[in-house]
C-alpha positions as CSV (number, residue, x, y, z in Angstrom):
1,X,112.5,34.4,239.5
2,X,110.2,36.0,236.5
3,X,111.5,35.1,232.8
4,X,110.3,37.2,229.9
5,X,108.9,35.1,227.1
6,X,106.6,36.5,223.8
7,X,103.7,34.5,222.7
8,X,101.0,35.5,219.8
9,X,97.3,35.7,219.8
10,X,94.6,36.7,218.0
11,X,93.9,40.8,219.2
12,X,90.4,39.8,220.1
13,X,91.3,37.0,222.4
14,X,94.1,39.0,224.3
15,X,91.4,42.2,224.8
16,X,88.8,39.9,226.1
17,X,91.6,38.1,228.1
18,X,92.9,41.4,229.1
19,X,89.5,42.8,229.9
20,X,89.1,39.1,232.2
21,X,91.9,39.8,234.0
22,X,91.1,43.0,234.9
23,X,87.8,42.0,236.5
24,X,89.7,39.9,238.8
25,X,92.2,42.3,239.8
26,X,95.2,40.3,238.4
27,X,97.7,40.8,235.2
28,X,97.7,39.5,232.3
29,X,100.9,37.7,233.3
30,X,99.9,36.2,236.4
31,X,96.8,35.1,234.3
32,X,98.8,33.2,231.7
33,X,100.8,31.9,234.5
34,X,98.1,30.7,236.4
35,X,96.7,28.8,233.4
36,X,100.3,27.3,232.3
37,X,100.6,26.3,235.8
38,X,97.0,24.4,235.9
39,X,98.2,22.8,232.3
40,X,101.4,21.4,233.5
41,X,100.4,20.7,237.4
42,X,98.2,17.1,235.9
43,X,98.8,14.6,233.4
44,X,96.1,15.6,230.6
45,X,95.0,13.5,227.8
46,X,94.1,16.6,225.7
47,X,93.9,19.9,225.2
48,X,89.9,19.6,225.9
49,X,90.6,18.1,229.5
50,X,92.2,21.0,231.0
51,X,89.9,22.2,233.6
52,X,90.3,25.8,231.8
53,X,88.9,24.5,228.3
54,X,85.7,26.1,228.8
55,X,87.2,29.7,229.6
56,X,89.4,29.5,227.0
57,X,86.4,29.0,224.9
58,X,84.5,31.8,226.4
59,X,87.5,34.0,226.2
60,X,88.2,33.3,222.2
61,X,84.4,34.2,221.8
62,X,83.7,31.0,219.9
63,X,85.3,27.8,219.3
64,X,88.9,27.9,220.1
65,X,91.5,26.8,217.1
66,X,94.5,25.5,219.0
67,X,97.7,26.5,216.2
68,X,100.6,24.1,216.5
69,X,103.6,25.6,214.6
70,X,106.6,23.8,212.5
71,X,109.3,22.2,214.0
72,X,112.4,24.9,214.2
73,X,114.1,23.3,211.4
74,X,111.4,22.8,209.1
75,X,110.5,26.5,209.4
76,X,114.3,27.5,209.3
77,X,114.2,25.6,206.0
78,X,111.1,27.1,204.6
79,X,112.7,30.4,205.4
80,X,115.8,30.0,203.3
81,X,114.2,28.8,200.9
82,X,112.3,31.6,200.6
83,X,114.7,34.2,200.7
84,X,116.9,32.1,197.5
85,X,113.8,32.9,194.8
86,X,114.2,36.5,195.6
């Protein structure tokens, strides 16, 4: 069974991913769950010895920068706090 989910990337990465996919006659979906399944199939030390490091490289056109976002509740936090000096 298929579940919906909505990531972000930079526009450049998802054309060149898109334009990947496309060469290989698969979706964009089945692409990124390809990849997530490779991640989570093997006990990695790091980000840099997934077996798909070097695509991802060649796909982000240069180095990749791996984002990490805040915990929930700091950003919740951050939020209302932001909203109050309005």
């Amino acid at each position: 069974m298929d579940a919906k989910i909505t990531l972000s990337f930079d526009a450049s990465v998802i054309a060149s991913a898109k334009a990947f996919a496309e060469e290989n006659n698969i979706s964009l979906s089945r692409l990124t769950e390809y990849l997530y399944r490779q991640m989570t199939s093997r006990h990695y030390q790091s980000l840099e010895d997934l077996e798909v490091a070097k695509w991802v490289m060649m796909v982000a056109d240069g180095q990749a920068e791996y984002k990490t976002s805040k915990p929930r509740k700091a950003a919740k936090k951050e939020y209302y706090e932001s909203r109050k000096k309005k």
